[in-house]
VOGU-3710 file (C-alpha; in Angstrom, 3 decimals, decimal comma):
1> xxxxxxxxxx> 228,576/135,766/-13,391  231,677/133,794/-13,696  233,035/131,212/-16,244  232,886/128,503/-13,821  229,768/127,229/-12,352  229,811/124,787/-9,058  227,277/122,373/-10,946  228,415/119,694/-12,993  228,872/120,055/-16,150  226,044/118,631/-18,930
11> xxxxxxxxxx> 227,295/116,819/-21,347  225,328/114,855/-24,099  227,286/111,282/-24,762  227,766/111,266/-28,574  226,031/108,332/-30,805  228,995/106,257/-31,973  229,038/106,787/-35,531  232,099/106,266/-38,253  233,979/109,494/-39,015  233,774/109,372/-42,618
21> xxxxxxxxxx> 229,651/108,936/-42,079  227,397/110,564/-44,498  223,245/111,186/-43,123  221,237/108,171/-44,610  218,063/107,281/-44,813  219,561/103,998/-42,466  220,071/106,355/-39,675  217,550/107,654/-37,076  216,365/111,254/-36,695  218,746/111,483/-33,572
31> xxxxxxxxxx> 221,875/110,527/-35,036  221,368/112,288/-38,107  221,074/115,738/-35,999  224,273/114,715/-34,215  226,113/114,437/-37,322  224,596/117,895/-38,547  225,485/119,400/-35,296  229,297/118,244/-36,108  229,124/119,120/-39,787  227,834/122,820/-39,022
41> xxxxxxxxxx> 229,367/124,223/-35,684  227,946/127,003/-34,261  229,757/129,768/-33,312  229,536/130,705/-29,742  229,557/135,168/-28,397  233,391/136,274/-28,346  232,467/137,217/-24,669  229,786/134,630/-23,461  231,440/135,986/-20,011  230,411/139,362/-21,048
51> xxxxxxxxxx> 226,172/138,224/-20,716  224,552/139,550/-18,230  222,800/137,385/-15,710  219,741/138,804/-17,707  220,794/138,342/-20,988  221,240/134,711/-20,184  217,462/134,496/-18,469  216,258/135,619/-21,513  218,356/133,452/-23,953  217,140/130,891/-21,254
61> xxxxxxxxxx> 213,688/131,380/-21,729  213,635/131,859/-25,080  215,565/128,285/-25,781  212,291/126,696/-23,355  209,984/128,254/-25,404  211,659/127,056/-28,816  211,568/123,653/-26,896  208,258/123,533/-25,795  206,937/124,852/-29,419  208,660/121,995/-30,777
71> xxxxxxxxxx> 207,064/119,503/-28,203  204,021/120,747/-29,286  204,606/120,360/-32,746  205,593/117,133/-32,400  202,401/116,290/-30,794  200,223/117,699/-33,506  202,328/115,540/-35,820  201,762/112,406/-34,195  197,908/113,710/-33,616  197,865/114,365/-37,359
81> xxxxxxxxxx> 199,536/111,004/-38,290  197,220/109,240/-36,467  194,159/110,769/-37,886  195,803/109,970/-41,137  196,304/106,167/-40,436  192,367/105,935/-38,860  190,634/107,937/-42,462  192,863/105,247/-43,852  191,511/102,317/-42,342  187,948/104,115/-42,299
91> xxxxxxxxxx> 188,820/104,207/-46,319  188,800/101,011/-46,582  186,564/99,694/-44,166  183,838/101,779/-45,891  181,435/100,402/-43,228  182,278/97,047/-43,912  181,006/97,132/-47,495  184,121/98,506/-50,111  183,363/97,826/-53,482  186,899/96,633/-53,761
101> xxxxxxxxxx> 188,913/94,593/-52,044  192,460/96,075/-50,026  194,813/94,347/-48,528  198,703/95,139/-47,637  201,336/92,695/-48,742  205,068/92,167/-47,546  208,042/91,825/-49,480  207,827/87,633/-48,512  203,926/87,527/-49,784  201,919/87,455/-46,096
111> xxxxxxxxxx> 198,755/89,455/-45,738  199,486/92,739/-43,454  196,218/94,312/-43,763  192,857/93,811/-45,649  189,267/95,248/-45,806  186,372/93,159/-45,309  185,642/93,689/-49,429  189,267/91,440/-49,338  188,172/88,864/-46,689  184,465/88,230/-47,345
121> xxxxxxxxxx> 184,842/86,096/-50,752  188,137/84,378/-48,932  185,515/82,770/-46,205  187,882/83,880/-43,732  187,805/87,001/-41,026  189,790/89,272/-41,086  192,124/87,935/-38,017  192,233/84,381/-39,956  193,593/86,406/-42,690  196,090/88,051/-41,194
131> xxxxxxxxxx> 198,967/86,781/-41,602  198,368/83,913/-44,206  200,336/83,850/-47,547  198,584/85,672/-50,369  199,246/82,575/-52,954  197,576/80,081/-50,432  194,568/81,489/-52,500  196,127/81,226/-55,766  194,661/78,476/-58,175  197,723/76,399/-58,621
141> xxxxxxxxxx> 197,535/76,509/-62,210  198,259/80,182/-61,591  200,773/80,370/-59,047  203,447/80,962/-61,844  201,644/83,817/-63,093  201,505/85,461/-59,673  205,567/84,722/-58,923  205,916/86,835/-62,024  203,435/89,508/-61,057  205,307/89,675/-57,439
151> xxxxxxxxxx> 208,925/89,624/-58,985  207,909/92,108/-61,309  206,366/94,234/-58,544  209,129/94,164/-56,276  211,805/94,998/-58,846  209,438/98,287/-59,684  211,615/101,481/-58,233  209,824/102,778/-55,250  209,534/106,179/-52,977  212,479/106,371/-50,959
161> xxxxxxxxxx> 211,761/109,298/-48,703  208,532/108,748/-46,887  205,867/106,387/-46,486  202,805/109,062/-47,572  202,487/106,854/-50,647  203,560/104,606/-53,477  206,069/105,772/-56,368  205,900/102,493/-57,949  204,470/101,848/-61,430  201,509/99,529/-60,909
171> xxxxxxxxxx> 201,369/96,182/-61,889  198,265/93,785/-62,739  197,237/90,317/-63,439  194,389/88,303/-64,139  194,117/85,091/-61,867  191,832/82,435/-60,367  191,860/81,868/-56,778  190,528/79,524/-54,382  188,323/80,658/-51,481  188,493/78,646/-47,810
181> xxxxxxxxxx> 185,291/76,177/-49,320  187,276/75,608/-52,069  185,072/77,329/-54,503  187,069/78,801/-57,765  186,621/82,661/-59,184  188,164/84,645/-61,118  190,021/88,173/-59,816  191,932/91,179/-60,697  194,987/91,944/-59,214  195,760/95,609/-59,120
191> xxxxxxxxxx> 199,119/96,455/-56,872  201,736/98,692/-56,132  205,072/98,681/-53,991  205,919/100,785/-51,090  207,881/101,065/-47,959  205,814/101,152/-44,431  206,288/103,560/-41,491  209,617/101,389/-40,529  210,448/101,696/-44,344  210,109/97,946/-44,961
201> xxxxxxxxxx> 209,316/97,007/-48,472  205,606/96,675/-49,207  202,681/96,255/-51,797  198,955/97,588/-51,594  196,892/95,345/-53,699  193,288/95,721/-54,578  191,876/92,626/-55,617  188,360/92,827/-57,691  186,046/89,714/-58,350  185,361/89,446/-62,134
211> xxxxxxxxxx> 182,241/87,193/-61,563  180,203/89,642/-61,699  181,849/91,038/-64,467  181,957/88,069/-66,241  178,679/87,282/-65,761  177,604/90,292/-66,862  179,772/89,753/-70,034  178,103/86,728/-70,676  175,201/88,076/-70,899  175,519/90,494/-72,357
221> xxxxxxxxxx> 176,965/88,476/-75,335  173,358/85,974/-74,851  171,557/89,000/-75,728  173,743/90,111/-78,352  173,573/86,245/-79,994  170,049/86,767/-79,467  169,050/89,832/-80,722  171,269/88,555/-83,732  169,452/85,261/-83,978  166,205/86,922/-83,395
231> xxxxxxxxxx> 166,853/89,879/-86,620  168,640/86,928/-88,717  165,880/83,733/-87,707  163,768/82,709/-90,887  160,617/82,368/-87,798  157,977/85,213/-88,011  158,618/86,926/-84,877  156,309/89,524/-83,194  155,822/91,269/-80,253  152,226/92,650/-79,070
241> xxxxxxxxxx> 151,395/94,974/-76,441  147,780/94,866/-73,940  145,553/95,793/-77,102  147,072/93,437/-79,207  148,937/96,017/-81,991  152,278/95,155/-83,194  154,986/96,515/-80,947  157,647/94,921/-82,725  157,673/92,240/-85,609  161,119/91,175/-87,362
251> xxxxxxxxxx> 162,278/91,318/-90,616  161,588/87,487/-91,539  157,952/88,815/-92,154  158,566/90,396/-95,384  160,010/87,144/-96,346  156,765/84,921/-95,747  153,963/87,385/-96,310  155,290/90,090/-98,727  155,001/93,232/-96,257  157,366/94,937/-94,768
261> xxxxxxxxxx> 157,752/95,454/-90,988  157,232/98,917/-91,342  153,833/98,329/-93,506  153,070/95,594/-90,580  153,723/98,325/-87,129  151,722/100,524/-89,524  148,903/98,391/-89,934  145,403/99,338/-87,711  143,752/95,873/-87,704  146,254/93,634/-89,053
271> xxxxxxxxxx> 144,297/90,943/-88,499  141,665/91,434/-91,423  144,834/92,017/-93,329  147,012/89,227/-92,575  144,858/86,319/-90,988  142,511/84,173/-93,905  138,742/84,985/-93,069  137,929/81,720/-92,500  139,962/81,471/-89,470  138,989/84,816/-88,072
281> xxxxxxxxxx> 136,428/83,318/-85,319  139,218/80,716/-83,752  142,099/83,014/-84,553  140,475/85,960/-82,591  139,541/83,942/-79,612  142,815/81,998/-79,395  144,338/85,854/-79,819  142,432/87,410/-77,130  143,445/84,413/-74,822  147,227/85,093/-75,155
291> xxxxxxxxxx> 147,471/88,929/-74,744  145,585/88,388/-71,366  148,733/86,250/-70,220  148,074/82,400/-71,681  150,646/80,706/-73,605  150,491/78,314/-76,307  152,347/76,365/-79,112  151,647/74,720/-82,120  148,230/76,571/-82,896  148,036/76,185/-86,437
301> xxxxxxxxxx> 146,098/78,835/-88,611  146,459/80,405/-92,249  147,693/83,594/-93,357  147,100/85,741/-96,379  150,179/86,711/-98,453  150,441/90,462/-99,975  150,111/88,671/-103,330  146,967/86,999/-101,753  148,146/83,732/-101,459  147,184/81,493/-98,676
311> xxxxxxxxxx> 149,497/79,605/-96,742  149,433/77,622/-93,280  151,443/78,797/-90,258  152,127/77,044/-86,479  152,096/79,944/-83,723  154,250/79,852/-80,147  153,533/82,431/-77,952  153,826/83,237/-73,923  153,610/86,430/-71,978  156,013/88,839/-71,556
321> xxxxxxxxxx> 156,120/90,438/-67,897  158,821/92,537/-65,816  160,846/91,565/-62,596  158,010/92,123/-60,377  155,579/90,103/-62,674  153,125/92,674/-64,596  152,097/91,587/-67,995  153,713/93,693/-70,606  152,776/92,197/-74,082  152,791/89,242/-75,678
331> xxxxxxxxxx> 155,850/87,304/-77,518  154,875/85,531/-80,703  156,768/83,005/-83,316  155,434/81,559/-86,051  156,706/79,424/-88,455  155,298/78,142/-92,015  153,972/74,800/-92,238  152,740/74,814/-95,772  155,026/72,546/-97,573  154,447/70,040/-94,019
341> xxxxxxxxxx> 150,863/70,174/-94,308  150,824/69,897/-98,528  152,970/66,632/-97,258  151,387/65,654/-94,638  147,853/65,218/-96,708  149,364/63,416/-99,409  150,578/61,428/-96,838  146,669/60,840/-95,164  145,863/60,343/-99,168  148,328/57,598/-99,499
351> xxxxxxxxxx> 147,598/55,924/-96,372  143,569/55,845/-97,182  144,649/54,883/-100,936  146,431/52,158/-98,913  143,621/51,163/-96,570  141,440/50,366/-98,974  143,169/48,819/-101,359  144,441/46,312/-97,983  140,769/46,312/-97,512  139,653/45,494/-100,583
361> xxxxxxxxxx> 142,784/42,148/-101,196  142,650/41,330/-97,892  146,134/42,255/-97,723  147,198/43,326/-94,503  151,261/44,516/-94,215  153,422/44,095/-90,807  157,189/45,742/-90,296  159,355/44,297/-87,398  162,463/46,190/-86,462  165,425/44,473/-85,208
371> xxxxxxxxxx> 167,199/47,437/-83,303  164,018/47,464/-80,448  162,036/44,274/-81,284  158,897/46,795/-82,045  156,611/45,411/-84,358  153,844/47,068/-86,111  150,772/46,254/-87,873  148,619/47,955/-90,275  144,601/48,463/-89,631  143,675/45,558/-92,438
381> xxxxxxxxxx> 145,873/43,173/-90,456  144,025/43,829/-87,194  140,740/42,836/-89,032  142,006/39,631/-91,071  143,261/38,604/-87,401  140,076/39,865/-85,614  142,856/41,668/-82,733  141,906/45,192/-80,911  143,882/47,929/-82,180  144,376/49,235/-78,409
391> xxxxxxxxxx> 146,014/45,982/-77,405  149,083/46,481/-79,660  150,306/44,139/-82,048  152,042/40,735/-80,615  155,902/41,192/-80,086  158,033/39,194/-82,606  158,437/36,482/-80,638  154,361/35,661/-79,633  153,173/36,012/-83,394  153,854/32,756/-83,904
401> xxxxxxxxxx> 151,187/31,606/-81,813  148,672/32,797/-84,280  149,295/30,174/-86,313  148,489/26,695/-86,247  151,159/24,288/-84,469  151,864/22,561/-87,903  152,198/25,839/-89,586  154,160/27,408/-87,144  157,647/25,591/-87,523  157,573/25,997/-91,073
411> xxxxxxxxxx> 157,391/30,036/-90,417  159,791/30,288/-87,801  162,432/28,077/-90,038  161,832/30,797/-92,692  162,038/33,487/-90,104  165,177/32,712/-88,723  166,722/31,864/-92,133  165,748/35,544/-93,507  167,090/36,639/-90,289  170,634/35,017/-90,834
421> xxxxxxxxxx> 170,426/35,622/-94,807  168,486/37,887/-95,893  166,172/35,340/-97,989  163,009/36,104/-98,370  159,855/33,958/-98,035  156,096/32,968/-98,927  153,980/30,495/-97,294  150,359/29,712/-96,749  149,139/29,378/-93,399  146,501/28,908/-91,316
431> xxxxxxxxxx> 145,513/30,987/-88,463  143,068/31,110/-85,842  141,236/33,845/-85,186  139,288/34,790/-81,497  135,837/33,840/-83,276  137,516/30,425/-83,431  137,300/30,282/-87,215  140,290/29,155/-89,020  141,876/31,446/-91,771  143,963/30,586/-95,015
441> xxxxxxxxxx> 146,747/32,873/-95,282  149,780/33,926/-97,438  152,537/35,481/-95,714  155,793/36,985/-97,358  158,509/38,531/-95,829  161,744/40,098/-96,747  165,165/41,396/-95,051  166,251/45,183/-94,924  169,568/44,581/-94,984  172,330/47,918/-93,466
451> xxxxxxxxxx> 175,485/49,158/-94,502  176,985/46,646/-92,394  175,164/43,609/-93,968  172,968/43,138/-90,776  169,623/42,238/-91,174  167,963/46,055/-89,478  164,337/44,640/-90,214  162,047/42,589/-91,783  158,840/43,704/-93,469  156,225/41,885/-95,250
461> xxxxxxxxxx> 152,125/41,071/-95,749  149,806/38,649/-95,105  146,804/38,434/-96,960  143,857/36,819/-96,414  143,192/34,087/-99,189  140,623/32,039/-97,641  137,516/32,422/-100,168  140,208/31,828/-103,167  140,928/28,827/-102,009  137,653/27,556/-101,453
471> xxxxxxxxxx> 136,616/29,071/-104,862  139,747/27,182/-106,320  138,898/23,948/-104,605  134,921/24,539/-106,140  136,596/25,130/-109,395  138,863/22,098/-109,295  135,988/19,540/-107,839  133,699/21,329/-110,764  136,403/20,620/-112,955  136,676/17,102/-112,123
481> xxxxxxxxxx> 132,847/16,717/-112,328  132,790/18,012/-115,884  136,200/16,149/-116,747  134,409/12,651/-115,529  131,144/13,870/-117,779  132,955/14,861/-120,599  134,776/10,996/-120,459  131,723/9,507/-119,781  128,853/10,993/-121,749  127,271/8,636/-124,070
491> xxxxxxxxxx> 127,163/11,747/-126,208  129,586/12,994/-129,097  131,350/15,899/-127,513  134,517/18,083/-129,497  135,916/20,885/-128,203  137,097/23,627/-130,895  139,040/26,630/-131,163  136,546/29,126/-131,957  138,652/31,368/-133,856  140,763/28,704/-135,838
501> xxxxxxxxxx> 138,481/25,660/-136,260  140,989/23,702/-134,136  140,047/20,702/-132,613  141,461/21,148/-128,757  139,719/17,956/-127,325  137,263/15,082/-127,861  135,410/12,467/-125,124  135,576/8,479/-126,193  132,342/8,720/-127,944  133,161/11,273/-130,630
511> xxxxxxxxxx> 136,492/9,282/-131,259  133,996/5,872/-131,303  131,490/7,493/-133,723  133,806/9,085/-135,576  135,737/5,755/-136,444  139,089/6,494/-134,476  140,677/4,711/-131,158  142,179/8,084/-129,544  141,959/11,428/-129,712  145,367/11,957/-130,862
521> xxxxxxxxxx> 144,660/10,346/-133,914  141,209/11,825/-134,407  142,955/15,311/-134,030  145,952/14,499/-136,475  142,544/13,651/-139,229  140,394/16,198/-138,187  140,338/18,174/-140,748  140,183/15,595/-143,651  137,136/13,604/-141,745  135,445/17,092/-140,398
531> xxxxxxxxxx> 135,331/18,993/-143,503  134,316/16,841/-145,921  132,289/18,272/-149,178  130,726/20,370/-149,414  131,904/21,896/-145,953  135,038/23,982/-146,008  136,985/25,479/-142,766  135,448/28,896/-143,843  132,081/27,372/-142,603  133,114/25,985/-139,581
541> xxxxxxxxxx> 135,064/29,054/-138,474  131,399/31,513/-139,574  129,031/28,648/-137,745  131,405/29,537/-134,565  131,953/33,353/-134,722  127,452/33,092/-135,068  127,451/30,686/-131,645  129,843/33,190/-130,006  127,637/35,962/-131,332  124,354/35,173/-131,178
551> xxxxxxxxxx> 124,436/32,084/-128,688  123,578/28,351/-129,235  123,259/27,113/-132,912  122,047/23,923/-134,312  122,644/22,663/-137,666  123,267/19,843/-139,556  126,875/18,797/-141,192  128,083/15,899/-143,782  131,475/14,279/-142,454  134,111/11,331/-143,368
561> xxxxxxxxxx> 134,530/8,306/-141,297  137,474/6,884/-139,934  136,312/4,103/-142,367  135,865/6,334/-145,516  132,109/6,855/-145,135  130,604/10,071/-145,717  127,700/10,507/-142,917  125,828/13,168/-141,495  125,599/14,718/-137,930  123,131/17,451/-136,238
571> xxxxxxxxxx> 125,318/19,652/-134,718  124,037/21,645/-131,278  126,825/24,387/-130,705  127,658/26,605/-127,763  130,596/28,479/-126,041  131,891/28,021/-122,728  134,844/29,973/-120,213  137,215/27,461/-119,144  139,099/29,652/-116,536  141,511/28,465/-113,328
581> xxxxxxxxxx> 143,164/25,140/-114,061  141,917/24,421/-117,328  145,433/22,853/-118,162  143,359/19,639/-118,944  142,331/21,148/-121,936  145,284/22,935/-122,688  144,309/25,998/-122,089  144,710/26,444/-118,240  143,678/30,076/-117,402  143,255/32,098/-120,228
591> xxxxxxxxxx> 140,061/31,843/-120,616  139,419/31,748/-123,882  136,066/30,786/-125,688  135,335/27,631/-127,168  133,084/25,881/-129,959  131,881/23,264/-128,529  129,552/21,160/-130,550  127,364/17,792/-129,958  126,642/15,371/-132,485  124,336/12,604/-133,295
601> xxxxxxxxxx> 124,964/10,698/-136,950  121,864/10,891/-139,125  120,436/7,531/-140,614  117,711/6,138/-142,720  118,071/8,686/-145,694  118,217/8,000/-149,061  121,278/7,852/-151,249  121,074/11,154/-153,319  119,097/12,683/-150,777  120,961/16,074/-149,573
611> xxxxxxxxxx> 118,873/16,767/-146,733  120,877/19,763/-145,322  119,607/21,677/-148,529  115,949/20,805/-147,463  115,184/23,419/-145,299  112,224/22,384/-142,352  112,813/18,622/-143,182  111,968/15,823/-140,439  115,301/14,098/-139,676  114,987/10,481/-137,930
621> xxxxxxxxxx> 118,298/9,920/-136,163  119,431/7,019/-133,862  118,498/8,305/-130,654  115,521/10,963/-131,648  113,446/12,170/-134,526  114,380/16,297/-135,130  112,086/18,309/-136,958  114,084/21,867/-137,074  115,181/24,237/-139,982  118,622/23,423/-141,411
631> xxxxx> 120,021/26,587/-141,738  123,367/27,978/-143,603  125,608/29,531/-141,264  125,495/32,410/-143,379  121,799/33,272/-142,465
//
């Protein structure tokens, strides 16, 4: 073989590169061996011319072989790489359903890659996604916080050799975003820079939905409040399984019955023990009800304290079942009521107290508040007004036509002026009732007045005074008849003060007979012309304490005339009541009890002749002859 071959030489064009050039991870694989080639020369055989033409066959075949064993390397690289790339995407496809969202990011913030975990709560698909900005989905709120989490991503030092996987630190935030519907959620943002294949910055970011998390949170802090609450609640709380034993029963219990929850769970028939054995026949059935699944509330019953007191308690209870609906037990809270029912029957007791004492004065009372123009009536005023219950009582405005037309602009004038003032008022009415009968009434009302001075309500009673003033109009016409008897009786008539003797009152004939022209002058002589000898005011005041004792008296008595005459009188003594208006006789309404005392003068008797001393004496007067004992008033 010679030096010089007739083919044309081979000659590989270098890659332009500066002299001074050092490898770089800028430069491709091919220019990088080029400048290795340079760097290290290889020295060729001192006599290359000295190969055989079989020597160089073999170094021939032995460079095709290195070549083609490289070729095939490189294919089972690439083979290998792709494999890589597809477990990869098979990673995070994870048949569709990851439990995390991926996605790729670029250095400028649009979406490169992303698993359906990533898309799904976007509403998008996956090509839609593709593409888009990663803080189109940012709450704007947040936006700042997710600059900062990219800037501080970016700036992390990543690998600079390879793209096999990230050598940044990872970075996180917290964030709301915004799906396509424009519903809000919380996320995590987990992420990490790297370089891609073409060593272009990058960042793999995992995003996870903290919904569920949050839900989950919140829950779990319900049933942490609640199982707090429940311990901590002052409500006897209990929990019963299918044969009604205790399962569970808080500590409140030892609170309102004495026993422990221990001594409770512990109990074999807690019922005898705890329930009062007069409610053992409702208790039980209402009992057996709720453990086969009924529910219930406000089933009142009374319990037996350790101490063996008795006191009232209201029961709640409902079923307690599991997701698919079986009956596991029965939930129970009950809550003392004693000090509510102790109030609520002295309550009923004042109300009945109330009733009948309305009932019995005819007094019926009304309220009418001013907020929402309700007005309410007691029971009494239903009756005095003959109205049905059922039907409600009139609104403010319609009770005026209960009342006569005359009547009723007096009331509404007092109305509206309590309204505007606050004064109260009382005035008799008349009303007509649905039996057609016409009723005397006295109403009253007064103002509630707020803290703002604003009449809030008014409030008052009308009672039923009808018979009173029918009894006072008897007593005034009887009055008047006695009044025009007393003036006109042709007999003597005084009226005393039985316990002092005092003359109170006299008709024209006494003041005639007795010598006097008025009774103002009769009463300024009484007591010289009344007790003459040998009378004394200690007589008169015993012959009226025996008339008030014993009842009517009739005796004989020696007085002075006007005119200076002694002369004698039979006397016929009695009491009477003067009650209502008795202010004619100055006494109005006390009614106190009189002496009163009728009087005939006694004629035809000798001078000398003391006939009061003769006992059973016949005693000719003007008018009538009396035969009749003449009695001291001392027996």
């Amino acid at each position: 073989m010679t030096d010089t071959d007739d083919r044309p030489e081979q000659t590989i064009p270098p890659t332009d590169l500066p002299e001074d050039s050092e490898p770089g991870p800028g430069l491709t694989l091919r220019q990088r061996a080029e400048q290795i080639a340079r760097d290290t020369p290889i020295r060729a055989p001192a006599a290359i011319a000295a190969l055989s033409p079989g020597d160089l066959q073999r170094t021939f075949h032995e460079l095709r072989i290195r070549q083609i064993e490289l070729e095939l390397q490189i294919e089972e690289l690439r083979r290998a790489r792709a494999e890589t790339k597809a477990t990869q995407t098979g990673d995070l496809d994870l048949d569709g359903r990851p439990p995390v969202g991926y996605c790729t990011v670029s250095a400028s913030g649009e979406i490169q890659e992303a698993n359906l975990a990533a898309v799904n709560p976007l509403g998008l698909t996956q090509g839609e996604l593709i593409g888009q900005p990663l803080s189109r989905f940012i709450v704007g709120e947040d936006r700042d916080v997710f600059d900062l989490f990219r800037r501080s991503l970016f700036e992390a030092p990543t690998q600079s050799a390879t793209d096999s996987g990230p050598a940044g630190r990872p970075v996180g935030c917290t964030l709301r975003m915004r799906n396509h519907d424009g519903a809000v959620a919380w996320a995590r943002l987990e992420a990490i820079a790297a370089m891609d294949a073409d060593r272009a910055s990058i960042c793999r970011v995992t995003l996870n939905d903290l919904t569920l998390r949050q839900q989950v949170e919140a829950l779990q802090g319900r049933l942490q409040r609640a199982a707090i609450i429940i311990e901590d609640t002052l409500d006897w709380q209990s929990w019963f399984g299918l044969d009604g034993r205790y399962l569970w029963v808080n500590p409140a219990v030892e609170q309102l019955t004495g026993y422990s929850p221990e001594e409770i769970l512990a109990m074999p028939d807690w019922v005898s023990v705890l329930i009062a054995e007069e409610d053992w026949p409702i208790f039980g059935e209402t009992f057996r009800d709720a453990i086969r699944g009924s529910r219930g509330t406000g089933f009142e019953t009374r319990y037996v304290r350790k101490d063996g007191v008795k006191r009232w308690i209201s029961v709640d209870w409902k079923p307690v079942v599991d997701t698919q609906g079986k009956l596991l037990g029965t939930r129970a809270s009950g809550r003392d009521i004693t000090d509510l029912k102790l109030t609520e029957e002295a309550l009923r007791r004042s109300q009945s107290m109330l009733a009948r004492t309305e009932a019995i004065a005819h007094v019926g009372s009304w309220e009418w508040d001013a907020g929402t123009d309700s007005v309410t009536w007691s029971d009494e005023l239903y009756r005095i007004l003959q109205r049905d219950p059922a039907e409600g009582a009139p609104s403010f405005a319609d009770h005026l036509k209960l009342y006569l037309p005359e009547d009723m602009k007096r009331l509404r004038d007092a109305e509206q002026t309590a309204l505007a003032h606050g004064t109260p008022y009382e005035l008799e009415l008349r009303a007509v009732r649905k039996d057609g009968a016409t009723r005397v009434l006295m109403a009253a009302g007064h103002a509630d007045i707020d803290t703002e001075q604003r009449v809030a309500r008014l409030f008052g009673f009308v009672q039923d005074v009808t018979e009173r003033r029918a009894a006072g109009r008897a007593l005034r016409d009887s009055e008047e008849r006695f009044r025009a008897m007393f003036m006109n009786a042709p007999l003597c008539i005084l009226i005393l003060d039985a316990d002092t003797g005092e003359m109170l009152d006299a008709n024209p004939t006494a003041c005639a007979q007795y010598g006097y022209g008025s009774v103002e002058a009769l009463k300024a002589d009484f007591d010289r012309m009344w007790l003459a000898e040998p009378y004394s005011r200690e007589d008169a005041v015993q012959w009226a304490a025996k008339t008030i004792r014993e009842g009517p008296q009739q005796f004989e008595w020696c007085y002075r005339h006007g005119g200076g005459q002694l002369r004698w009188e039979w006397v016929h003594s009695n009491t009477i009541v003067m009650q209502g208006k008795t202010r004619l006789f100055n006494f109005p309404s006390e009614g106190r009890e009189m002496f009163m005392q009728f009087s005939w003068p006694v004629s035809g008797r000798a001078d000398g002749v003391r006939a009061w001393r003769v006992r059973g004496a016949c005693v000719p007067t003007a008018r009538h002859q009396w035969c009749a004992p003449m009695p001291s008033p001392r027996g």
